[in-house]
VEXDO-587526 format. One record per residue (C-alpha): residue in three letters; z, y, x negated. Coordinates in steps of 0.25 Angstrom, whole numbers, always signed. Example, Ala and Ser with C-alpha at 12.3 -4.5 7.8 and 13.67 -1.06 7.14 Angstrom:
// VEXDO-587526
<site type="ALA" Z="+31" Y="-18" X="-49"/>
<site type="SER" Z="+29" Y="-4" X="-55"/>
This chain:
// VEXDO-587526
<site type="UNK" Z="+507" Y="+405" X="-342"/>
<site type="UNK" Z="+495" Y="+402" X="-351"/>
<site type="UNK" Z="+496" Y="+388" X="-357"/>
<site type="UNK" Z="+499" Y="+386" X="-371"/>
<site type="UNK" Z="+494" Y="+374" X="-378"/>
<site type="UNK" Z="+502" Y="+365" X="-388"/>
<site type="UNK" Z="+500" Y="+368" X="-403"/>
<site type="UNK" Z="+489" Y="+362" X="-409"/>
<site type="UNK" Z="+496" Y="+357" X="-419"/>
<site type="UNK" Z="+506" Y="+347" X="-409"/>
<site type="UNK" Z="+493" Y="+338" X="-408"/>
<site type="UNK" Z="+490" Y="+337" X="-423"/>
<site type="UNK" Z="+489" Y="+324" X="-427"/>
<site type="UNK" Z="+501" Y="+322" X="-438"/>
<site type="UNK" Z="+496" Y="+310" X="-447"/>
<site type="UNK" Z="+487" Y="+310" X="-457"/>
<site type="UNK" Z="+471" Y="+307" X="-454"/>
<site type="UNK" Z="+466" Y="+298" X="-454"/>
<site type="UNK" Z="+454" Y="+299" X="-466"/>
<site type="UNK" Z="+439" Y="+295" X="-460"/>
<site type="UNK" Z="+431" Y="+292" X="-470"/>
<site type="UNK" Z="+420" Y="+299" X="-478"/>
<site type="UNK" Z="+409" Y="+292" X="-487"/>
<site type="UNK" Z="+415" Y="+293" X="-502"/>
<site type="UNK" Z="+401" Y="+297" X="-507"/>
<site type="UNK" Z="+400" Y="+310" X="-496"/>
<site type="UNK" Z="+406" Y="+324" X="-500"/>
<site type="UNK" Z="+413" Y="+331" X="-487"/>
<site type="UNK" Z="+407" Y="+344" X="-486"/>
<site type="UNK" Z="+414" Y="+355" X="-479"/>
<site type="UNK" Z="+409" Y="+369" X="-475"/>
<site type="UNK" Z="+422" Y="+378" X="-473"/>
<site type="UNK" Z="+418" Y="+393" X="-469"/>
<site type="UNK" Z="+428" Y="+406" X="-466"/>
<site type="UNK" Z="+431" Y="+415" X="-456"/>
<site type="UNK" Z="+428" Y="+429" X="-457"/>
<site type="UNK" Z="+421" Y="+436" X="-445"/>
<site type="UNK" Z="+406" Y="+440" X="-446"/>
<site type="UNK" Z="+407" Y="+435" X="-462"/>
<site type="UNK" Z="+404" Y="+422" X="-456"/>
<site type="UNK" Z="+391" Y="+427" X="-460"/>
<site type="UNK" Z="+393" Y="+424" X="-473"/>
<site type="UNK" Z="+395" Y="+410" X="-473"/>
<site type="UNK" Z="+385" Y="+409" X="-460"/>
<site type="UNK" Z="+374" Y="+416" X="-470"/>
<site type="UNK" Z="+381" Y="+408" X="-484"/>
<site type="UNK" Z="+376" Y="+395" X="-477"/>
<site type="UNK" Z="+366" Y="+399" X="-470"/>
<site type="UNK" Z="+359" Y="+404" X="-483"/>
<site type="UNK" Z="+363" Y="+389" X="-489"/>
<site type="UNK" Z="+356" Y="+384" X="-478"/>
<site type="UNK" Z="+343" Y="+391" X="-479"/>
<site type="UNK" Z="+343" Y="+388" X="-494"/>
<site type="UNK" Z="+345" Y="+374" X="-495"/>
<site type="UNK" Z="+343" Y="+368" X="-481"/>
<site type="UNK" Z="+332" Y="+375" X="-476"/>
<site type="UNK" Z="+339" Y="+379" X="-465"/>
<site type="UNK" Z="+347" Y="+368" X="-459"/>
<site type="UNK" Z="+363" Y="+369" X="-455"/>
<site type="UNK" Z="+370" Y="+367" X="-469"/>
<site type="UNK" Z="+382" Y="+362" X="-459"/>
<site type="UNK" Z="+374" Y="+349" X="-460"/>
<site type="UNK" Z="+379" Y="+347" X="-474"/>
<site type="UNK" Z="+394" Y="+348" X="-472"/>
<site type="UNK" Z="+405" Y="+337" X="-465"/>
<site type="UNK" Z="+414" Y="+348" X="-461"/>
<site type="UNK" Z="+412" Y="+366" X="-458"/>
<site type="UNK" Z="+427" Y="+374" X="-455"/>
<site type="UNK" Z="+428" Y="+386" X="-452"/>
<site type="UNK" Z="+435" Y="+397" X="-447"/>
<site type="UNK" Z="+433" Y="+410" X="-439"/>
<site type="UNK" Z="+418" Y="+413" X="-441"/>
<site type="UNK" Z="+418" Y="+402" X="-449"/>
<site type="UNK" Z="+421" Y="+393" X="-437"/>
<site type="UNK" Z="+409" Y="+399" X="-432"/>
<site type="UNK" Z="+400" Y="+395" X="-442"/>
<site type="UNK" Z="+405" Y="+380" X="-444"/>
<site type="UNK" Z="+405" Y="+380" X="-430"/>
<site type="UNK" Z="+389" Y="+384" X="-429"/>
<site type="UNK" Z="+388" Y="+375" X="-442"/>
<site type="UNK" Z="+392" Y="+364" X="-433"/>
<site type="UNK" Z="+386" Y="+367" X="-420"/>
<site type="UNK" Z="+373" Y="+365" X="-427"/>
<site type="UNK" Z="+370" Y="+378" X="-432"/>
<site type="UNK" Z="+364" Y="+380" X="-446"/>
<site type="UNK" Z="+372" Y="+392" X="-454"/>
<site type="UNK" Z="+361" Y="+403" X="-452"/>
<site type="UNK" Z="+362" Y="+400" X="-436"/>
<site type="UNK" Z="+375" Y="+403" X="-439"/>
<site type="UNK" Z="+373" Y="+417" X="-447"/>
<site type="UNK" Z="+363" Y="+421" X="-434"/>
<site type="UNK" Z="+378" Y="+422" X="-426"/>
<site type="UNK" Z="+383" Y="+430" X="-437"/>
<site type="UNK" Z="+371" Y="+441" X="-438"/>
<site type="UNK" Z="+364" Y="+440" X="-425"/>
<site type="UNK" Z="+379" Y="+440" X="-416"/>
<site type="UNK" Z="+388" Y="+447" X="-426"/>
<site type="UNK" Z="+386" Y="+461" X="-419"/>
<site type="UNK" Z="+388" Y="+455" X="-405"/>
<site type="UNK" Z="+402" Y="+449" X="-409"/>
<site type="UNK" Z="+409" Y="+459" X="-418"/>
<site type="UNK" Z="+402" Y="+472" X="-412"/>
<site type="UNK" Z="+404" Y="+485" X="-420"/>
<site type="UNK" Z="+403" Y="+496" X="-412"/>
<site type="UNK" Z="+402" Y="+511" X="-415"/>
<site type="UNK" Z="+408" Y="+523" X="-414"/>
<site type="UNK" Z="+419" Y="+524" X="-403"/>
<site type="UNK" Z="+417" Y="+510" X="-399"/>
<site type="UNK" Z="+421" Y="+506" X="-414"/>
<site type="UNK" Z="+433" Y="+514" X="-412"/>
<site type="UNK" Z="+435" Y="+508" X="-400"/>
<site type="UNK" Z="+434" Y="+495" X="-405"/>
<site type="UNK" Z="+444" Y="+499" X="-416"/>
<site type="UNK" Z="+455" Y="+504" X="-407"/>
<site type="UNK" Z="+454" Y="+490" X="-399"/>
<site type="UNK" Z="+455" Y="+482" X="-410"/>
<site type="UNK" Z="+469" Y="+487" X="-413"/>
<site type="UNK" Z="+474" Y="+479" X="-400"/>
<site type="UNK" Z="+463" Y="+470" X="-397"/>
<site type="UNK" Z="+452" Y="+461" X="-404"/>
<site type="UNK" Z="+441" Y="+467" X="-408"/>
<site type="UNK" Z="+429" Y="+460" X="-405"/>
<site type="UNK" Z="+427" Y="+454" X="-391"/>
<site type="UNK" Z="+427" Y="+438" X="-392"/>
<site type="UNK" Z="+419" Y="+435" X="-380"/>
<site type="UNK" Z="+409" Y="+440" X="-386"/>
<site type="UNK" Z="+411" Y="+428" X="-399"/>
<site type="UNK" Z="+414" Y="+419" X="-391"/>
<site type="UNK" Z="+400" Y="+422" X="-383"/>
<site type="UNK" Z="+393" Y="+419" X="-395"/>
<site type="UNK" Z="+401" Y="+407" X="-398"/>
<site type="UNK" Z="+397" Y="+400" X="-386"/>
<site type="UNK" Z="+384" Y="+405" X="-388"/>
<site type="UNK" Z="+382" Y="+398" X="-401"/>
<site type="UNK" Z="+390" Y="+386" X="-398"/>
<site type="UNK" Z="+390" Y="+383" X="-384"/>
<site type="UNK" Z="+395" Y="+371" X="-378"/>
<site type="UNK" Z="+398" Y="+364" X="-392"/>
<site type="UNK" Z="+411" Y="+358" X="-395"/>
<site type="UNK" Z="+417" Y="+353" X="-407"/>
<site type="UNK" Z="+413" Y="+339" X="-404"/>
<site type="UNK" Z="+398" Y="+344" X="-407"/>
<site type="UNK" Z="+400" Y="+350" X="-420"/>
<site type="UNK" Z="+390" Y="+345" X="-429"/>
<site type="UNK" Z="+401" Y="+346" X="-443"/>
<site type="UNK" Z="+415" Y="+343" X="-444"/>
<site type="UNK" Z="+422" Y="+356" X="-440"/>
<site type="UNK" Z="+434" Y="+363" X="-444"/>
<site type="UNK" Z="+437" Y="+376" X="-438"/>
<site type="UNK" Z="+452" Y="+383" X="-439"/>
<site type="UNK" Z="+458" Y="+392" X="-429"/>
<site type="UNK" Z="+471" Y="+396" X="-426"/>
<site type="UNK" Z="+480" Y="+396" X="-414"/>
<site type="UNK" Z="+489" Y="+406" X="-410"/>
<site type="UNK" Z="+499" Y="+403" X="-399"/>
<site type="UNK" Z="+505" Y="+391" X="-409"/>
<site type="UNK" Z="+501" Y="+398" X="-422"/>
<site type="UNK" Z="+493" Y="+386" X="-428"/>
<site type="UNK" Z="+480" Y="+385" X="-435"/>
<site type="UNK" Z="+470" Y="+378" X="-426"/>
<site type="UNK" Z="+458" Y="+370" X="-432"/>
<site type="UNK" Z="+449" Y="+365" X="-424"/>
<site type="UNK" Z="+441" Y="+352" X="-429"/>
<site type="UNK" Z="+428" Y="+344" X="-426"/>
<site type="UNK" Z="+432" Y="+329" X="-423"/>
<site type="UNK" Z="+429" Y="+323" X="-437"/>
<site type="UNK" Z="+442" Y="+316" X="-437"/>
<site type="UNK" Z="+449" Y="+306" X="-425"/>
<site type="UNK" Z="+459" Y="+315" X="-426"/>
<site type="UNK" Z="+452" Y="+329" X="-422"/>
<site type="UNK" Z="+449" Y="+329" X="-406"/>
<site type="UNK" Z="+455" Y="+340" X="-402"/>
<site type="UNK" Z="+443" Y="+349" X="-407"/>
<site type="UNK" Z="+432" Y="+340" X="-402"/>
<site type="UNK" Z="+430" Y="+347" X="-388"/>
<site type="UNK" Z="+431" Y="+361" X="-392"/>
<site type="UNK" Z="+419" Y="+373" X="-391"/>
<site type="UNK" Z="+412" Y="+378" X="-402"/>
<site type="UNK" Z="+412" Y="+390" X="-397"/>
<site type="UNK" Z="+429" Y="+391" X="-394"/>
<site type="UNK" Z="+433" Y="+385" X="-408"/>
<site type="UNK" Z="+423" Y="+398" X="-414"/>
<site type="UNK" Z="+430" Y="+406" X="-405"/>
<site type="UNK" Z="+445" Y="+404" X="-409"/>
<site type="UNK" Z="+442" Y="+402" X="-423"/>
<site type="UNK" Z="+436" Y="+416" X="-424"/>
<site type="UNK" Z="+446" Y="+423" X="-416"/>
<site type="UNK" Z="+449" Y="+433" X="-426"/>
<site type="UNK" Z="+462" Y="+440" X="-423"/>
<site type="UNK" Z="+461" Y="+455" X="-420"/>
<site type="UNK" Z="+444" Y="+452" X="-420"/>
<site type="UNK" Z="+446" Y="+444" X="-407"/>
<site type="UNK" Z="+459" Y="+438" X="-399"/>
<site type="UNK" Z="+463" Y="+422" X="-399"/>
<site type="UNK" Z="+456" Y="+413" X="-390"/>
<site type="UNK" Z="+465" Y="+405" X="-380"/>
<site type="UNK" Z="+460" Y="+389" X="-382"/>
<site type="UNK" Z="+468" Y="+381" X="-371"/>
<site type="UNK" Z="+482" Y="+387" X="-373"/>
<site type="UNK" Z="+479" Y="+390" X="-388"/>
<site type="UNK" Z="+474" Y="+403" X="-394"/>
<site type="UNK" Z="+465" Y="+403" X="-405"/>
<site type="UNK" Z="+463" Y="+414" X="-416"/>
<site type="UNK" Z="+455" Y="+414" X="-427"/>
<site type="UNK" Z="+457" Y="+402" X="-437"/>
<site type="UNK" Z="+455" Y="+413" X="-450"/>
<site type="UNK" Z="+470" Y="+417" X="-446"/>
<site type="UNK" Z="+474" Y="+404" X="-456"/>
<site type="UNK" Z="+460" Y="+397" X="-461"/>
<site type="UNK" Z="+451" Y="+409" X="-462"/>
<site type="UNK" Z="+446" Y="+399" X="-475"/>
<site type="UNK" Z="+445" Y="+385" X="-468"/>
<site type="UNK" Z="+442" Y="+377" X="-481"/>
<site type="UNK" Z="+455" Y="+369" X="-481"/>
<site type="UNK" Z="+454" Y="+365" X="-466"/>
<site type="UNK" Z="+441" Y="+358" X="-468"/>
<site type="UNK" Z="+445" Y="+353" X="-482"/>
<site type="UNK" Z="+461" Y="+347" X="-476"/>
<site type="UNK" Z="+452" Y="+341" X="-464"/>
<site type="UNK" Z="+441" Y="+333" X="-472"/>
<site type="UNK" Z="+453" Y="+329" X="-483"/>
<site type="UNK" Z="+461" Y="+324" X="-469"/>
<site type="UNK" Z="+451" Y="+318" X="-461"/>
<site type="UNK" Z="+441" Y="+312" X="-472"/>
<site type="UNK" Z="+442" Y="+300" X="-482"/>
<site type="UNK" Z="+436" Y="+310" X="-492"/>
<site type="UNK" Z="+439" Y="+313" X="-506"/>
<site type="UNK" Z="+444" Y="+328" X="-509"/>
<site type="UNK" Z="+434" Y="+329" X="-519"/>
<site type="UNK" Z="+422" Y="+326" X="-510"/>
<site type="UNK" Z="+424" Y="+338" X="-503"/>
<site type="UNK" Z="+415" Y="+350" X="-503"/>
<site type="UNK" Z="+419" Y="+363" X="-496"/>
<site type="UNK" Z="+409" Y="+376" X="-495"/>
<site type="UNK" Z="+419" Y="+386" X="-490"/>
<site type="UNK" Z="+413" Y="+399" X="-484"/>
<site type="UNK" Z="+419" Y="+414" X="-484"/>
<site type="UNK" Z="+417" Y="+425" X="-477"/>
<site type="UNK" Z="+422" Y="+435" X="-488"/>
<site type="UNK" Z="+436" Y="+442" X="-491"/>
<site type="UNK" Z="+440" Y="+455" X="-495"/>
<site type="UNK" Z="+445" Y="+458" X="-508"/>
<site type="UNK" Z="+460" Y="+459" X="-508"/>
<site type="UNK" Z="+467" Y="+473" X="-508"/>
<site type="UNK" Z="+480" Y="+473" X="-504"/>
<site type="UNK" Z="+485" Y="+486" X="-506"/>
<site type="UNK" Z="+500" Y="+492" X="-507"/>
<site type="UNK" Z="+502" Y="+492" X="-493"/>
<site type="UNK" Z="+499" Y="+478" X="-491"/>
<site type="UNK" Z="+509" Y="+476" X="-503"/>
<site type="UNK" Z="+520" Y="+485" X="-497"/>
<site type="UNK" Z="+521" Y="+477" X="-484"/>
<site type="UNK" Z="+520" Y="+480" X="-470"/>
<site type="UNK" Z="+512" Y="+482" X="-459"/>
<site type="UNK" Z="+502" Y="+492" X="-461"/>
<site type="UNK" Z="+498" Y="+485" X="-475"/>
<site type="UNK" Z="+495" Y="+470" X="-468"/>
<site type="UNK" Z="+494" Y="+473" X="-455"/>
<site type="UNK" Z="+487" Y="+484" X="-448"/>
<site type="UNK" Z="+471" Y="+483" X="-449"/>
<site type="UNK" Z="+458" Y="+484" X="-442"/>
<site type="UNK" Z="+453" Y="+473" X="-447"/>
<site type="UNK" Z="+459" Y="+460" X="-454"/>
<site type="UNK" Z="+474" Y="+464" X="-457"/>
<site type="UNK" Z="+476" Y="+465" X="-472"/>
<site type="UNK" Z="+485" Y="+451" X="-469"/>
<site type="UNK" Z="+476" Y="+443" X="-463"/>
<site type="UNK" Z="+466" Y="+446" X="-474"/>
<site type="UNK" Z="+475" Y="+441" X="-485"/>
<site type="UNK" Z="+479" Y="+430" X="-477"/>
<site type="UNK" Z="+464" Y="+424" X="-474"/>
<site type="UNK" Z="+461" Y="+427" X="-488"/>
<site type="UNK" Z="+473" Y="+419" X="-493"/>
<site type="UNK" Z="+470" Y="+408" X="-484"/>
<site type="UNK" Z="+455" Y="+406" X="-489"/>
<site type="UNK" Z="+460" Y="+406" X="-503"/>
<site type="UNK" Z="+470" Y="+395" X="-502"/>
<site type="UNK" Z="+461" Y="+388" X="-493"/>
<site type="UNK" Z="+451" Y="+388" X="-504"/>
<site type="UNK" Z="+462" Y="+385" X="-515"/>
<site type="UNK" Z="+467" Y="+374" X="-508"/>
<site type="UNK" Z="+451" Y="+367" X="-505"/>
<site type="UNK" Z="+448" Y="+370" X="-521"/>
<site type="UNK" Z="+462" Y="+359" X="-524"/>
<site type="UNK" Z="+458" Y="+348" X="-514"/>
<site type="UNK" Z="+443" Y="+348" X="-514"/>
<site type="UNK" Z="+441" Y="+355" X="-528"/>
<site type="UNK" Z="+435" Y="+369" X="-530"/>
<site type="UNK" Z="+421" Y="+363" X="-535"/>
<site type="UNK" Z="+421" Y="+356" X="-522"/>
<site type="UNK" Z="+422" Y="+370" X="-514"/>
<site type="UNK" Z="+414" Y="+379" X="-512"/>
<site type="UNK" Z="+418" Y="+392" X="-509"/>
<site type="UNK" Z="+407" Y="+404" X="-504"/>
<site type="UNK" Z="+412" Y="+418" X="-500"/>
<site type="UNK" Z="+408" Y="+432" X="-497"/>
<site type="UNK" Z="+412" Y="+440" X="-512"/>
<site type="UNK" Z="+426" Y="+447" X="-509"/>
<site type="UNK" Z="+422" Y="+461" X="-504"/>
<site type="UNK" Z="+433" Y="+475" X="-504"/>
<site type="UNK" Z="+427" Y="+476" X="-489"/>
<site type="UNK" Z="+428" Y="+464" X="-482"/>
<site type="UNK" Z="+418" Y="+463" X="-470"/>
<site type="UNK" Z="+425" Y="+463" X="-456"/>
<site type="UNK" Z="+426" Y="+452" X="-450"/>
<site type="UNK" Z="+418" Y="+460" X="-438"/>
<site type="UNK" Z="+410" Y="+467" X="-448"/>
<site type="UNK" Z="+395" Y="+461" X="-444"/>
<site type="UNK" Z="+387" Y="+472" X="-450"/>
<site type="UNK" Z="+391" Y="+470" X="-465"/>
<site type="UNK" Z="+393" Y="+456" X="-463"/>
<site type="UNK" Z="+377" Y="+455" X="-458"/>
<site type="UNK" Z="+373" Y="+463" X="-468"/>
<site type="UNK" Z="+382" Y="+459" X="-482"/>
<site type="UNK" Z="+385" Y="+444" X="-480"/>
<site type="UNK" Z="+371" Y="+436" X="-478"/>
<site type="UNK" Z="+367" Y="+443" X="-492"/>
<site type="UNK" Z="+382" Y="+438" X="-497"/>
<site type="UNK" Z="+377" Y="+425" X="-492"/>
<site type="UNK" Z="+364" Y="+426" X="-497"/>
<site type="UNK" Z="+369" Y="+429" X="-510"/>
<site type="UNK" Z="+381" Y="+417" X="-510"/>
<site type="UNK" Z="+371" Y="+406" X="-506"/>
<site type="UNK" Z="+362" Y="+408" X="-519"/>
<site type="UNK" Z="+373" Y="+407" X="-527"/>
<site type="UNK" Z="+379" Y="+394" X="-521"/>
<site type="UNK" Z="+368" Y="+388" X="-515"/>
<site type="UNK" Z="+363" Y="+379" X="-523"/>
<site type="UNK" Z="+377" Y="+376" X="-525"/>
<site type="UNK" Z="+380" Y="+373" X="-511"/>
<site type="UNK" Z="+368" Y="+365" X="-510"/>
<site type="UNK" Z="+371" Y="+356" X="-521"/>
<site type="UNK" Z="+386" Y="+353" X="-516"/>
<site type="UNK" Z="+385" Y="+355" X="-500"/>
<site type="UNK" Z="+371" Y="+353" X="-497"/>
<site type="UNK" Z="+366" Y="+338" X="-504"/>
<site type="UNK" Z="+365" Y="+331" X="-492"/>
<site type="UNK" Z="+370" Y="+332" X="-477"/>
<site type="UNK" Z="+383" Y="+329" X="-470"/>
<site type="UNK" Z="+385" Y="+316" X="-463"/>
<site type="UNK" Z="+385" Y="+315" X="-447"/>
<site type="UNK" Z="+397" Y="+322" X="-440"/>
<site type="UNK" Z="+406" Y="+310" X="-433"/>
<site type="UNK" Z="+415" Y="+316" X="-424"/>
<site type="UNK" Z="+428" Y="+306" X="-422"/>
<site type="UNK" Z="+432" Y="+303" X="-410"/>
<site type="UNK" Z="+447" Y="+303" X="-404"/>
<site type="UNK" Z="+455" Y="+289" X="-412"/>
């Protein structure tokens, strides 16, 4: 019998934190990025454009105290914190995009079609290839930034969130591989399987925190002496469709919800629901002046999560278009000076 490990959750630490303290003067900066498949683009090329702009080049990570993110967007916070700059990070995007969401032609896409309907869709060897070819050997301990990366795990049914050590309290993260912490944050259910992690199994954090805004926002108020009001968010999306629920979906049953190629009508709703709340609730603790929210226009015909072709060609000029009308705006609030040193805690 395989083994199965303990919740999680059975080792959370009940009490409250204990506050560290932050210098009255200094805002908390925190870059919070979505998950959405090969849009990742969009923020990769959203920040990398703010980068070229206004920092000649340099990783705009250095500006911020703590990056989530989840799915694709763990990628990116993960290559923000490994050391990359945000255009390194796009090169993943545009250069590997083909190699790990292949589309083939003719019989072989229909072939891929008819597997999918009992099997993932995509073949995860070949992301978790390139994972450990961007990350290496790093570990969480190495990361550059605070980190805060949801997952989910399924043999418990709990959300999973792994963290950097910025507080006494979070060791359990420290050891973990860059590469393994991107791989079961982006394991997409239907696109690829879960991932066994030592008697748990991982599937892709966008199954609850597709928007991880309020994971960071929760942590920093939890673990930092730091006033709400002192706290600026940039939150990035990866676009949503415009919602059309039709009769059927009204009417009930499986085939209106469930049955789909694709993202199930559910799911969509769900993750869609999720961001807004998560946004609605960062807007009341931290203010909605002091968020800053930067997303793909809502489109009729959402780009697949696979779908590199239109994402390469459509999101950079999105991109492109979003950062002249918010740079200066992002310069003047996020980009003023840099963030202080990165202390890991060690174990109390």
């Amino acid at each position: 019998m395989n083994y199965v490990a303990p919740p999680r959750s059975d080792g959370t630490i009940q009490h409250t934190r204990k506050k560290l303290p932050w210098p009255k003067d200094r805002l908390f900066r925190i870059l919070s990025i979505d998950g959405g498949g090969i849009r990742g683009i969009f923020p990769a090329a959203y920040l990398a454009e703010i980068e070229k702009r206004f920092l000649g080049g340099a990783s705009i990570a250095n500006h911020f105290d703590m990056i989530a993110g989840t799915s694709t967007g763990g990628i990116i916070a993960l290559g923000l914190a490994h050391g990359m700059s945000a255009k390194q990070v796009l090169e993943i995007y545009t250069e590997r995009g083909d190699i790990i969401f292949p589309s083939p032609r003719g019989f072989a896409r229909v072939r891929q079609l008819a597997r999918f309907l009992f099997w993932p869709k995509h073949d995860q060897s070949v992301l978790k290839g390139e994972l450990l070819r961007i990350y290496g050997d790093k570990v969480i301990d190495d990361a550059t930034t605070r980190l805060v990366i949801p997952s989910f795990e399924g043999v418990h049914g709990e959300p999973f969130i792994y963290k950097s050590p910025h507080h006494p309290d979070y060791q359990k993260d420290r050891h973990k591989s860059f590469a393994h912490v991107a791989l079961h944050t982006t394991a997409a259910p239907a696109y690829y399987p879960a991932v066994e992690n030592d008697g748990h199994i991982m599937i892709d954090g966008g199954v609850w925190a597709n928007n991880p805004i309020m994971n960071a926002l929760v942590d920093v108020l939890a673990c930092y002496d730091v006033p709400r009001e002192n706290i600026r968010i940039l939150s990035l999306g990866t676009g949503d469709e415009t919602l059309k629920l039709r009769n059927k979906q009204f009417n009930g049953g499986v085939n209106g919800w469930g049955i789909s190629f694709g993202v199930p009508p559910l799911f969509k709703i769900a993750a869609r629901a999720q961001s807004k709340n998560a946004l609605g609730q960062a807007y009341l603790l931290a203010g909605k002046n002091n968020v800053v929210r930067i997303d793909v226009p809502e489109h009729d015909q959402l780009i697949a999560l696979d779908d590199v072709r239109r994402s390469r060609t459509e999101l950079p000029r999105v991109a492109r278009a979003q950062a002249e009308a918010s740079g200066h705006y992002i310069e003047s609030v996020f980009l003023s000076d840099k963030a202080d040193a990165f202390l890991r805690c060690a174990a109390k």
